[in-house]
N, C-alpha and C positions, 0 to 999 in steps of 0.2 A: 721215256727213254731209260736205259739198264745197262749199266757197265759191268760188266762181269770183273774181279780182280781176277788174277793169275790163282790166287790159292782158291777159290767157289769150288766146292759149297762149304768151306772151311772156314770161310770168311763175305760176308754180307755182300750181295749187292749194294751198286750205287745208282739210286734212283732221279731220276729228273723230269721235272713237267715240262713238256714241249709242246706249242699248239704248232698243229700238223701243215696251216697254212701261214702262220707268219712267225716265225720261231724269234722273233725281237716282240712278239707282244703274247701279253699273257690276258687269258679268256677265263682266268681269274682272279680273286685278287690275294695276294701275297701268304695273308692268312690263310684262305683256305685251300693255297698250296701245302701249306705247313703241314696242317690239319691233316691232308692226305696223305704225304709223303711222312707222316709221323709215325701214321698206320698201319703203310708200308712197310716199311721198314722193323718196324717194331713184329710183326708177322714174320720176318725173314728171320731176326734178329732170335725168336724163339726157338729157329728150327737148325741152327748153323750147323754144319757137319752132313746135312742131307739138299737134297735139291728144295726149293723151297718157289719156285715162280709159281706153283698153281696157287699153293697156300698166300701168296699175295695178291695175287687175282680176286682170291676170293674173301678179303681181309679187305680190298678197295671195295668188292660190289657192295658188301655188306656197307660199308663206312658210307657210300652213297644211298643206297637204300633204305635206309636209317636215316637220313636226315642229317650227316652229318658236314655236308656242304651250305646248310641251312645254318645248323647251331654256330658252324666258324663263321658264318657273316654275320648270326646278329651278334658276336663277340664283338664285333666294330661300331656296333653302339655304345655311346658312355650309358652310363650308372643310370643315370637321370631317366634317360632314353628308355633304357627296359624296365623304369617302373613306373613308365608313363603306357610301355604297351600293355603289362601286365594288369595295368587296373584298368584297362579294356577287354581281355581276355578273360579274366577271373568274375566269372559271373556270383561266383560266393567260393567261402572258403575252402570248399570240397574240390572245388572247378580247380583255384589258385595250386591246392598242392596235386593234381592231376598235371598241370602245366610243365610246373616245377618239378616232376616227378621225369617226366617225356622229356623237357628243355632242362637238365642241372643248371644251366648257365641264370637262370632268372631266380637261383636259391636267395641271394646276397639280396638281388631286388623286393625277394616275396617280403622281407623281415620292414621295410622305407615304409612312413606316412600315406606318401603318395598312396601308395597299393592297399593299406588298414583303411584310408579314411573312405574311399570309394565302396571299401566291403561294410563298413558301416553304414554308410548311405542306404546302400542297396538293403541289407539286410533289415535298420529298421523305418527305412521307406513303407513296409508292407503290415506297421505297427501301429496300433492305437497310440495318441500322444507323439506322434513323431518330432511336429518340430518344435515342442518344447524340449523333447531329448538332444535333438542337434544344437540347439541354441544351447542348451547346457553344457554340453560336449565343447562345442567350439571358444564358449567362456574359456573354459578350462585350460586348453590349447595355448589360447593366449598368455594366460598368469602363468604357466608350467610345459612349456614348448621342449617336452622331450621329444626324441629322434623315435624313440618307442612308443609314442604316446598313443595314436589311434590301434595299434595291437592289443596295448594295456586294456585300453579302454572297450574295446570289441570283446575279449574277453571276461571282464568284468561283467558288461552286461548280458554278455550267455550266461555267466555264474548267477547273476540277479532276478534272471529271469526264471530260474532254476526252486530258486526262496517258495518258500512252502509259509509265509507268516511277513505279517507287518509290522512293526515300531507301533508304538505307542504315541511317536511322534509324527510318525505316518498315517497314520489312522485319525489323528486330530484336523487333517493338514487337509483331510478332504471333504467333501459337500457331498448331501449321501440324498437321493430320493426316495422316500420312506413309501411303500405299500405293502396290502396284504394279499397272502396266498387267494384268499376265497373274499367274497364281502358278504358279511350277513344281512346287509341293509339289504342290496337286492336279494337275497334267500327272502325275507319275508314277503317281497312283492312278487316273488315268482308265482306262475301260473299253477293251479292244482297236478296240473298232469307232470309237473317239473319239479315238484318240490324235491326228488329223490337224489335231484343234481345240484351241485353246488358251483354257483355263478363265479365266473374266477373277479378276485381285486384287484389285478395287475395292471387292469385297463386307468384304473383310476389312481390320480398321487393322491394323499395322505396330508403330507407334508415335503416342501423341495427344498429343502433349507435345514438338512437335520445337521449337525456337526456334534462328532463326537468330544468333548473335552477332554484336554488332557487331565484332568483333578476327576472324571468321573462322572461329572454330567452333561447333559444332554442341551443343548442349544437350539431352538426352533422358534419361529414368531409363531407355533401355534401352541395355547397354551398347555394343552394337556399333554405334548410333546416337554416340556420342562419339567414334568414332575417325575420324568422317567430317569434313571442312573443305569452307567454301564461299569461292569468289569470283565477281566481276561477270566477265562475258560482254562487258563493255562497255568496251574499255581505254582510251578519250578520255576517260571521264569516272566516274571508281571510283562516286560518288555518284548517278548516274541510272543505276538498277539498270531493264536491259530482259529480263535472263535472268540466271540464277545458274547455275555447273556444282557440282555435289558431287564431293568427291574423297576417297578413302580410299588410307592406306598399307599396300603390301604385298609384305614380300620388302625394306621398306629404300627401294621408290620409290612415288611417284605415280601413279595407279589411276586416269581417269574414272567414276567410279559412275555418273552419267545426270545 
């Protein structure tokens, strides 16, 4: 409904939602009258001194067309609510600010736990070591329950994953299966017509127990695996290991192994 004042179009129309068959009940709800007649209004409200009803005609079709009858109802969810729907619609981080890009109204919700921890789930569900990361992760949470926490932490481990080099504490910290490119044992039992090829090692372990020491050597229950030593590759900085060389003595000196 549209009240013309006496001074139009000098001065705004006055707009009113009316449903056409029970004008005591409303066929929406209060917000998303608002939301419309905000619209409205705000279109006249641009154009004052000239006639302006198509210009709001066409300022509501847009506001409906647009979703905008949608965005003011899910406004009548609390907080909670839209970052409970949000870590259902965010299939990963790209999906969440697509969302939030179409919906503004779920910006406040993208930044909540709730919505970080699901995108972490998701994202490293599809990773080697997973639930030793989540168990680690959720440690965390516990001793140090920030409101930021699974964003911090999501983003940390993109930066981590990103690491081009290991610690030295890191590299101690792991069990390594030792074999070789080629084996030469099967090279001498190969057949005359094959000797040109060389048999790959990869099929066979070595040793499954290799650990590298932090002081520099080599730890293995086999023994010729002991007399072997490692250092970093990297001489600026012993600590960001990018390559390790093995070294084995013999004859009294220093031997490259590979």
């Amino acid at each position: 409904d549209v009240t013309y004042p006496p001074t139009y179009p000098d001065a705004t129309p006055i707009f009113r939602l009316v449903n056409e068959r029970n004008e005591n009940r409303r066929s929406l709800h209060e917000i998303q009258e608002q939301a419309l007649l905000k619209v409205v209004t705000a279109a006249a409200e641009a154009e004052v001194g000239t006639p302006s009803v198509y210009s709001c005609i066409r300022a509501a079709c847009e506001f409906l067309e647009s979703g905008g009858l949608t965005q003011a109802g899910i406004s009548l969810l609390s907080d909670d609510s839209l970052a409970h729907v949000l870590s259902y619609l965010a299939s990963s981080k790209e999906a969440m600010e697509e969302v939030c890009m179409a919906l503004p109204i779920f910006e406040v919700a993208s930044k909540t736990n709730v919505v970080w921890r699901e995108l972490c789930r998701r994202r490293w569900g599809k990773k080697w070591g997973f639930q030793r990361r989540w168990n680690r992760a959720l440690d965390e949470f516990r001793t140090r329950p920030d409101q930021n926490f699974w964003m911090k932490k999501y983003n940390e481990e993109e930066e981590e994953a990103r690491r081009s080099f290991v610690t030295r504490r890191e590299l101690s910290s792991m069990t390594f299966d030792y074999r070789q490119w080629f084996s030469f044992t099967l090279f001498r039992n190969q057949p005359v017509n094959m000797r040109d090829v060389l048999p790959t090692g990869l099929r066979n372990t070595l040793a499954q127990d290799v650990v590298f020491s932090d002081t520099g050597a080599v730890d293995s229950s086999r023994d010729w695996m002991r007399r072997l030593a490692w250092k970093s590759d990297n001489p600026n900085n012993d600590e960001m290991l990018t390559e390790v060389r093995l070294w084995f003595e013999s004859n009294g000196r220093c031997v490259v192994a590979e």
